[in-house]
C-alpha positions as CSV (number, residue, x, y, z in Angstrom):
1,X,-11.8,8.7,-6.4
2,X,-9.9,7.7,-3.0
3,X,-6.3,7.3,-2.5
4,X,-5.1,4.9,0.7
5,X,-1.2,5.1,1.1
6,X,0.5,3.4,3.9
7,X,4.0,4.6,4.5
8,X,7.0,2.3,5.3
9,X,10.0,3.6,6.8
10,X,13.3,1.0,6.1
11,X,16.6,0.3,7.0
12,X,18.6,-0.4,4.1
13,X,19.4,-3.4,5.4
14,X,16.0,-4.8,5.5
15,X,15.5,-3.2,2.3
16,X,15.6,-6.5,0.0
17,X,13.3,-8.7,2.2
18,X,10.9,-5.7,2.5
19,X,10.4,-5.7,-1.2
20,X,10.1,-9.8,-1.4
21,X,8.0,-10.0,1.0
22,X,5.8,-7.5,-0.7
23,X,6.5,-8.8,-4.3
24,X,5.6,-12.7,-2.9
25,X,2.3,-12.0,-1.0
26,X,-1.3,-13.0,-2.6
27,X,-3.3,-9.9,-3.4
28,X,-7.0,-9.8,-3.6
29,X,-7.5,-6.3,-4.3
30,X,-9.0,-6.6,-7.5
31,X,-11.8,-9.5,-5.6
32,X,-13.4,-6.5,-4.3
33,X,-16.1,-3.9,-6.0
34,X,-14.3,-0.4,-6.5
35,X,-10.8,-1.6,-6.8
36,X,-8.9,0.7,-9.3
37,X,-5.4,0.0,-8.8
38,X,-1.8,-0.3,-6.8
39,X,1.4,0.3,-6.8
40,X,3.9,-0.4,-4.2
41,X,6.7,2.2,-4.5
42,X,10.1,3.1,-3.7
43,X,11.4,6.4,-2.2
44,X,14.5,8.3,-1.8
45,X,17.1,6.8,0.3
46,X,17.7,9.1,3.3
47,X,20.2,8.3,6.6
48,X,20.1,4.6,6.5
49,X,16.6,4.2,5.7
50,X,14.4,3.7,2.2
51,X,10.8,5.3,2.1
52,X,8.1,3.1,0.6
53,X,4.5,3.6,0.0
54,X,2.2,1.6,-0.5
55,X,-0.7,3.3,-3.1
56,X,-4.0,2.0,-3.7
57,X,-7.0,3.8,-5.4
58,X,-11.0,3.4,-4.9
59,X,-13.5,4.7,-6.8
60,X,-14.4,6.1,-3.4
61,X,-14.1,5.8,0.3
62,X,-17.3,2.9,1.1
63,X,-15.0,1.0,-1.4
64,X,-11.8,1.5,0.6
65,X,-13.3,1.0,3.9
66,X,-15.4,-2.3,2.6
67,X,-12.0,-3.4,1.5
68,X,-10.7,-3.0,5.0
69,X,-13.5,-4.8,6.4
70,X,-13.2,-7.8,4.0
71,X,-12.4,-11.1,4.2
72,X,-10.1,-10.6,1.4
73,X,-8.2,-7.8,3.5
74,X,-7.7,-10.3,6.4
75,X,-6.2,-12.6,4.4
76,X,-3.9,-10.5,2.4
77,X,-2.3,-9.0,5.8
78,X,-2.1,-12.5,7.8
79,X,1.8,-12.8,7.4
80,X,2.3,-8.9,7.7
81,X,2.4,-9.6,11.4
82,X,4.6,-12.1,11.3
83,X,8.6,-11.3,11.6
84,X,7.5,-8.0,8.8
85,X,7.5,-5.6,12.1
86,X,11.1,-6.2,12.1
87,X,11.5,-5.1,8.9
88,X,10.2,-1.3,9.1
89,X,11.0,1.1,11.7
90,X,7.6,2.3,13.9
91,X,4.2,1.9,12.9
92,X,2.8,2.1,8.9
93,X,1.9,5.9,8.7
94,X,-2.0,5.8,6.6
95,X,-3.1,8.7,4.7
96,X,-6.0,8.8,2.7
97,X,-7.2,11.6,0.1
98,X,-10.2,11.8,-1.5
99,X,-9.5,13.4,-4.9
100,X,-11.4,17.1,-5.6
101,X,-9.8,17.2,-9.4
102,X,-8.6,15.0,-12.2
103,X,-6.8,15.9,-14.8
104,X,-6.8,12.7,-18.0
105,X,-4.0,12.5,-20.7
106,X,-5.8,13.6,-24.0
107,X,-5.7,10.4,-26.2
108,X,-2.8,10.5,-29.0
């Protein structure tokens, strides 16, 4: 398994067109061979700003970087460009982990 995160940092008041212009966009994620799953989520609040990360998971790392690679990718980030710098405060921070244990829920 391979988790990509990209970290956003916000100004609160940028805060409710950050999340529509995440809510609104076209995902193809799940178009591509190894996609397991995202969330787009909401941090603490912290001197003016809101953290948000964005959490995607791979079955492993060719699958991530095939994504990024992707006509699909293109097309999913054409409008992040345009006017969303404004929006977040420096550069999307990436992190990526490959996972070295998992632990399941036991079925009820």
């Amino acid at each position: 398994m391979y988790l990509a995160m990209n970290r956003f940092t916000v100004p609160l008041e940028h805060a409710a067109e950050f999340e529509d212009m995440w809510l609104s966009r076209e995902s193809r994620l799940n178009e591509l061979p190894g996609f397991v799953s995202f969330h787009m989520l909401k941090g603490p609040e912290e001197e003016g700003t809101i953290l948000y990360a964005s959490h995607t998971v791979w079955q492993d790392e060719d699958s991530f970087r095939a994504w990024t690679r992707s006509e699909q990718f293109r097309a999913s980030h054409a409008r992040a460009g345009g006017g969303g710098a404004k929006l977040f405060t420096g550069a999307p921070r990436f992190e990526g982990f490959r996972a070295i244990q998992h632990i399941a829920a036991e079925p009820a």
